[in-house]
C-alpha positions in Angstrom: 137.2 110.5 81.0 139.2 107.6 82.0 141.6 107.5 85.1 143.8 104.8 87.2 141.4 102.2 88.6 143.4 101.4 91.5 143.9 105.1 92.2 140.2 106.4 92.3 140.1 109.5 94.4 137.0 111.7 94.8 136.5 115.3 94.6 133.6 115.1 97.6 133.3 113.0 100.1 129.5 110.6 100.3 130.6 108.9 103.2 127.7 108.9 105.6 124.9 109.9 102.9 122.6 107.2 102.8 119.9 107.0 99.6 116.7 105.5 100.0 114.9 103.8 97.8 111.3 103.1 97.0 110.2 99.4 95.3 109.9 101.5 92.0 113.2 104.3 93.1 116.0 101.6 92.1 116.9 102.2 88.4 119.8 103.6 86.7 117.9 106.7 86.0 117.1 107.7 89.3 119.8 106.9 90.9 121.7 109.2 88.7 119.2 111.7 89.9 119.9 111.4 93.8 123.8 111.5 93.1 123.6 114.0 91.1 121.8 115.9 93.8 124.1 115.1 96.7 126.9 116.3 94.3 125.3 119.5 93.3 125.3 120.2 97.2 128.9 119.3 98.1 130.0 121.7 95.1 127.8 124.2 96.1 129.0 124.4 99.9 131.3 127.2 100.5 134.8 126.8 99.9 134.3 123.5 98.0 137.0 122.6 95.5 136.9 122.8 92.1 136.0 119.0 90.5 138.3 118.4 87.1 135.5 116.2 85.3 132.9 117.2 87.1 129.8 114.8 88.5 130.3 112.3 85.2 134.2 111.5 87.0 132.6 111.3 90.6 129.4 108.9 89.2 132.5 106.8 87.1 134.2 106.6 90.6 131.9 105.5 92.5 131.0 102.8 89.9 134.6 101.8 89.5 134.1 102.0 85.5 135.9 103.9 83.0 133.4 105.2 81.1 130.2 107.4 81.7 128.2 104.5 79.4 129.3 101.9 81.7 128.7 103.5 85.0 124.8 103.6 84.4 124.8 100.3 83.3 126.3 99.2 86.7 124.1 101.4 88.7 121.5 99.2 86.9 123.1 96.3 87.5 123.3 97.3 91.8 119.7 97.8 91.5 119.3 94.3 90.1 121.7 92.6 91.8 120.2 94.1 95.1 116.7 92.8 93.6 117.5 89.1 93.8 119.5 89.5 97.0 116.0 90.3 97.9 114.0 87.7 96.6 117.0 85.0 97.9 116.5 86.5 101.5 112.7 86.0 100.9 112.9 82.1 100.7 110.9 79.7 99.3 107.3 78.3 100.5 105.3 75.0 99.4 101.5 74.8 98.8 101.2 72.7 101.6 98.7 74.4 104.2 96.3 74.9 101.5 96.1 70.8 101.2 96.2 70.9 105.0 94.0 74.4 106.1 92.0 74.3 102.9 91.8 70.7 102.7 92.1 71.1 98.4 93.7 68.5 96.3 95.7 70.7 94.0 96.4 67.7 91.3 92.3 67.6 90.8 91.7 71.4 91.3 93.8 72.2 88.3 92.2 69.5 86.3 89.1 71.3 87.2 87.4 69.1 89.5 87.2 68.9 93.5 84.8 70.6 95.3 85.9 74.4 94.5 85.2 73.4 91.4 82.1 71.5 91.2 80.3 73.4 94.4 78.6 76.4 94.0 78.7 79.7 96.0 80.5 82.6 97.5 84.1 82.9 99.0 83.7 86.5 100.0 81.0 89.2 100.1 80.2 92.1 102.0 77.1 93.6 104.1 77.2 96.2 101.4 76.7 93.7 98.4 73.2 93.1 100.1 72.6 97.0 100.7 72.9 98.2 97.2 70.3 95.6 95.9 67.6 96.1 97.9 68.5 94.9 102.0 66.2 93.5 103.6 63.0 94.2 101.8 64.9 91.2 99.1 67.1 89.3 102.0 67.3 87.5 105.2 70.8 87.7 105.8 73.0 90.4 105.2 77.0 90.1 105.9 80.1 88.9 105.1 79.7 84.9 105.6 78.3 83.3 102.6 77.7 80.3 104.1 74.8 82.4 106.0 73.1 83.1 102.1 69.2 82.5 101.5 70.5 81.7 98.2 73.0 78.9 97.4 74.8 79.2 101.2 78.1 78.1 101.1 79.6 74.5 102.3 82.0 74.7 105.4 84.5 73.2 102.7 84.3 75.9 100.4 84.3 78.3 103.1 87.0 77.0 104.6 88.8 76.6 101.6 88.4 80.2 100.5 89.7 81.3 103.7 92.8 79.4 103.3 93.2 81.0 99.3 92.4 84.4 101.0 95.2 84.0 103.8 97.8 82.1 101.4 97.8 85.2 99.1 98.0 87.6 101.7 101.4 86.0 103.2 103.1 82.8 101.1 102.3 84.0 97.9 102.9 87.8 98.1 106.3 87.5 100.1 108.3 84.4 98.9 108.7 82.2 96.1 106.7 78.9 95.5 107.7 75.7 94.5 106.1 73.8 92.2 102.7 72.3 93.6 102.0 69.3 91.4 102.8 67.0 88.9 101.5 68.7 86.2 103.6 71.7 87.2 106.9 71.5 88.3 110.4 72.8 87.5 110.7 71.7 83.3 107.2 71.6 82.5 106.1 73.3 79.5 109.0 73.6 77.7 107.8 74.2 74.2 105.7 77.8 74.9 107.6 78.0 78.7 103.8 79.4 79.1 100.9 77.9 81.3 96.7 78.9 80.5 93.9 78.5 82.2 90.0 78.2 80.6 86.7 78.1 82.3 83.4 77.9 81.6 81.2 78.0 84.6 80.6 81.0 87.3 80.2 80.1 90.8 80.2 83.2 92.6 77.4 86.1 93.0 78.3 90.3 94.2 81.3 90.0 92.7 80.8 91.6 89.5 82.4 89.3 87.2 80.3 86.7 84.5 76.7 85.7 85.0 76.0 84.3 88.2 73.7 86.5 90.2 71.8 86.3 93.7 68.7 85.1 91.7 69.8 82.5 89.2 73.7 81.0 89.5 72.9 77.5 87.7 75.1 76.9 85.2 76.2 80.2 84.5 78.8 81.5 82.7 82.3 83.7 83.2 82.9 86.7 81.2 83.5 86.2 78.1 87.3 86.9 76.6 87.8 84.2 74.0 86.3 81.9 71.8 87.1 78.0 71.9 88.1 77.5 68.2 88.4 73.8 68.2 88.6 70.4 70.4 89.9 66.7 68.8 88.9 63.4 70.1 89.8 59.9 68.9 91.0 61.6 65.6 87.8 63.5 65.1 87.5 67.2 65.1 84.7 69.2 66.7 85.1 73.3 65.5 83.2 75.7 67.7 81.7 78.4 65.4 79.4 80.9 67.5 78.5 80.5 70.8 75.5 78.5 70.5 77.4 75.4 71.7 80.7 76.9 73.7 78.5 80.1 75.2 80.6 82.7 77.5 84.5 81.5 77.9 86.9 83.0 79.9 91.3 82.0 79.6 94.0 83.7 81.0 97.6 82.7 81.4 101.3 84.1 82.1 104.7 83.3 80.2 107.7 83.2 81.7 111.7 83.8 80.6 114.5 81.2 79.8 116.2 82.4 82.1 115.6 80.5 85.7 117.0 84.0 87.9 114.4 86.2 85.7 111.6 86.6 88.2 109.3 85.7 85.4 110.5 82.5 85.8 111.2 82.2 89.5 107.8 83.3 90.6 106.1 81.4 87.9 104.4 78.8 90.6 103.2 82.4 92.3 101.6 83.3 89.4 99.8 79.8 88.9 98.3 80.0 92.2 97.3 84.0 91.8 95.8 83.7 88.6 93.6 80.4 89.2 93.0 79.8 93.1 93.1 83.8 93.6 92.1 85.9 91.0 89.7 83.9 89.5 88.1 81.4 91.4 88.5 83.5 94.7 87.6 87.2 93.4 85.6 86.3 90.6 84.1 82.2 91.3 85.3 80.8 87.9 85.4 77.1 87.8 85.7 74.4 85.6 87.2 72.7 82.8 85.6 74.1 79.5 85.9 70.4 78.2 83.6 69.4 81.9 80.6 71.4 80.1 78.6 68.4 78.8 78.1 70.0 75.5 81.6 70.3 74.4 83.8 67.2 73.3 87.5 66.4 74.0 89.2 66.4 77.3 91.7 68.9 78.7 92.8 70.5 82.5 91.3 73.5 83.5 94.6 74.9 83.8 97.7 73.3 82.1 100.8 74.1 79.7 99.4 76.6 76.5 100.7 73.6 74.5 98.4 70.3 75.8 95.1 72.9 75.2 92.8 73.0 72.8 93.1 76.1 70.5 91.6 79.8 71.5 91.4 82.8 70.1 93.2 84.6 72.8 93.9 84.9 76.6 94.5 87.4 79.2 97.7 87.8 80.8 99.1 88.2 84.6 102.5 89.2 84.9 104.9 89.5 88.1 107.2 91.9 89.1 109.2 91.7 92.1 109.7 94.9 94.5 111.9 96.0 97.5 112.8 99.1 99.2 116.7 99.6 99.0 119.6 102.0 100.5 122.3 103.6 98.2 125.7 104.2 100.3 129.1 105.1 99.9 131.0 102.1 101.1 133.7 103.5 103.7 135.8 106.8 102.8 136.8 106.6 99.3 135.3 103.0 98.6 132.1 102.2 96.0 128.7 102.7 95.9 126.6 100.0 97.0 122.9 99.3 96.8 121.2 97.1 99.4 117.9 96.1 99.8 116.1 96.4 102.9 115.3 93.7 105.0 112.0 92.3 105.0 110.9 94.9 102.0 110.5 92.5 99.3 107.0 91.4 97.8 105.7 90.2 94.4 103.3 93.0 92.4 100.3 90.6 90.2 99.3 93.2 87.3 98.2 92.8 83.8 100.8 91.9 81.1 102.6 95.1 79.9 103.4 93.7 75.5 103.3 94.8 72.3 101.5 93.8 69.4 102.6 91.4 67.2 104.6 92.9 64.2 106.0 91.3 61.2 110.1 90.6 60.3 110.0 92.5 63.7 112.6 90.6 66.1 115.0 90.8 69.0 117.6 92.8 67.2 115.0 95.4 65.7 114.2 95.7 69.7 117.7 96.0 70.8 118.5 98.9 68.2 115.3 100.5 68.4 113.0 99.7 71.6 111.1 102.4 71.2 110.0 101.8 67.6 106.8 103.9 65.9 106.3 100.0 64.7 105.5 98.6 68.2 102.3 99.5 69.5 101.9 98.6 73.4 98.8 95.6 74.3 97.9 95.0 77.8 96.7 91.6 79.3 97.2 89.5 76.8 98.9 86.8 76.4 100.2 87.1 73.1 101.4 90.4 73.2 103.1 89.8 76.2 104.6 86.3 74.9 105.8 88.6 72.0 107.1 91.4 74.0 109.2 88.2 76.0 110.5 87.5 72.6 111.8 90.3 71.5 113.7 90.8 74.9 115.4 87.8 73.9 113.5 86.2 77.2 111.9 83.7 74.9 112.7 82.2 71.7 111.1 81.7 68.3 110.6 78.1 69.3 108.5 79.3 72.2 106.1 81.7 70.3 105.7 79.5 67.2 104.8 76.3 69.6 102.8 79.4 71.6 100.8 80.3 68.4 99.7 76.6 67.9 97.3 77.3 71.0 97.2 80.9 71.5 95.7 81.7 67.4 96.0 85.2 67.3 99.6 85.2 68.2 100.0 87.3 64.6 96.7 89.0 64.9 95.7 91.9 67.3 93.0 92.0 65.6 91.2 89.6 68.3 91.6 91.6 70.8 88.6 93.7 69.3 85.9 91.9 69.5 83.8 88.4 69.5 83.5 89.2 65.6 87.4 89.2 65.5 87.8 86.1 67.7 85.2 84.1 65.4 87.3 84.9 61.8 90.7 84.3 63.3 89.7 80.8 64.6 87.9 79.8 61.4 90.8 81.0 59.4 93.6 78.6 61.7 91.1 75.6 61.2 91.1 76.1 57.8 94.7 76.6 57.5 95.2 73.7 59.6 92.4 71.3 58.2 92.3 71.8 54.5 89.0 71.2 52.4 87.0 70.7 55.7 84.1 73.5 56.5 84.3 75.1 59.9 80.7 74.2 61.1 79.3 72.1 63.8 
């Protein structure tokens, strides 16, 4: 059905309907729905007129397209375009009243040093945590203030400083968009995988239910265990890492982000840095520390950097973020378009696991395109390879980007190492060999 542009007329009137939207309600799909609803309800009223074309003609002219195919694209496009107006509105925050409130030095906390880092002890507990393990027949003190612990109490600075994490998530983080907080990161760095990682090797935290430290023994104990360090190089010497007799438990996770600087992959990517180290894992769980800071391990490298300056793993985990707002849907004036608008003061950023796929061979962006929903493509959550992979066939990153990423990341190609430490172990053996001809992968 195709009509005159410049003479859209409308078998209903919308005017005065107004469509709200829920942070997940604006997509194509169900806006289609609510129109369609609000139409079924003027036809059905008595004496309504007949509608030549039917709802398709009213959704194309309140679209002001020509074709059915087009108008759900732009009712896409009003959800997206309402999205960033959104995240503009939001504004942009710096990482300054962690320095100031928190009193961290963000250049030496992501190299993995500083006294989150090197102290050890709780940022956050409950009454509860002592309860469940015995009360006071085992403790003194039972409450939410670790600096009150029998057992490794707290510092003031690390109290202090988790507060500030606690408080910058809660507001800065969740509700704008962050600058870039150091040297190491700013807008431009890591250009080859357009991906960051972070690795640990030491726990810090007890009640938290995440790695080894506990109430009784938190010395030099480890995270959970999600990868295996495959190699580290030094002055032109090679040190491989077979078993864990030498690297012990490791944890990495990272986050990838799109080309494009308006994808909120990429806009939010400094959000993501701060959620998945300062939050999510040194705040929640207590991991801390440079894997290269463990004594028995050689080579140097940040705790948290760009997946290309680390040493290889097997794999990582994966945060990605996805904006949200509420929005209303409204006729603009008697006989004028739909718009979509968000609502003022709606918008906040969702952390979750990385939604990917599985790598797949001579699989790529035009395979997706065609065929999205392909038997081939098998879905992989939190990790970082799958959801580099799923980036690249969205045409969000390029094959520069995974084939750099792959360099660092080992098991770009194989799921495989998502299965087990077993898994992990032959797939870094395999790239060292591939890598260092002739040479045996032992210690």
């Amino acid at each position: 059905m195709r009509f005159p542009i410049d003479k859209i007329s409308f078998c209903y009137d919308y005017t005065g309907v107004i469509v709200e939207l829920t942070p997940k309600g604006c997509t194509e799909a169900k806006l289609v729905a609510k129109i369609k609803k609000i139409y079924n309800e003027r036809a059905s009223e008595p004496d309504a007129p007949d509608c030549p074309g039917g709802f398709e003609r009213e959704l194309m002219a309140l679209t002001r397209t020509t074709k059915i195919a087009e108008a759900h694209t732009a009712l896409q496009d009003m959800c997206n375009d309402a999205l960033k107006q959104a995240g503009d509105e939001a504004g942009n925050n710096q990482w300054e009243v962690l320095e100031e409130e928190g009193l961290i030095n963000l250049e030496e906390f992501f190299e993995g040093a500083g006294f989150l880092n090197e102290e050890t002890g709780n940022f956050q507990q409950e009454a509860n945590d002592f309860i469940k393990r015995g009360g006071y027949e085992k403790f003194i003190y039972i409450g939410d203030d670790p600096r009150k612990n029998d057992y490794l109490s707290t510092t003031e600075k690390s109290y202090n400083g988790g507060k500030a994490i606690d408080s910058f998530y809660l507001n800065e983080a969740s509700y704008s968009i962050l600058s870039s907080p150091s040297l190491n990161f700013q807008e431009g760095s890591c250009p080859l995988t357009n991906s960051a990682v972070c690795c640990w090797h030491r726990d810090r935290q007890y009640f938290d239910n995440n790695g080894n430290c506990n109430e009784r023994d938190c010395a030099n104990q480890n995270p959970a265990d999600n990868t295996d360090l495959c190699w580290t190089e030094k002055d032109n010497d090679v040190f491989p890492y077979p078993g864990d007799v030498t690297e012990k438990d490791l944890h990495c996770h990272g986050f990838s982000w799109a080309q494009d600087a308006e994808d909120f992959s990429s806009k939010a990517k400094w959000n993501n840095l701060f959620y998945v180290s300062l939050y999510d894992h040194l705040y929640q769980r207590g991991y801390a520390d440079s894997i290269t800071d463990d004594p028995l391990i050689d080579g140097q490298q940040p705790m948290c950097g760009c997946v290309e300056d680390m040493n290889p793993v097997a794999r990582a985990d994966c945060t990605e973020i996805v904006a949200r707002a509420n929005y209303t849907a409204y006729q603009d004036g008697e006989g004028g378009p739909l718009v979509v608008r968000p609502v003022s003061e709606t918008f906040y950023l969702e952390f979750r696991a990385c939604k990917g796929y599985d790598y797949v061979e001579d699989f790529g962006p035009d395979d997706y395109a065609a065929n999205p929903k392909a038997d081939d493509l098998v879905s992989s959550n939190n990790d970082l390879a799958a959801y580099a992979f799923r980036l690249y066939l969205e045409g969000k990153l390029n094959e520069g980007h995974t084939n750099a990423l792959e360099q660092t990341i080992i098991g770009y190609r194989n799921p495989d190492v998502n299965d087990g430490d077993a898994q992990r172990e032959a797939a870094c053996k395999a790239a060292f060999e591939k890598k260092f001809p002739g040479r045996s992968y032992t210690e």
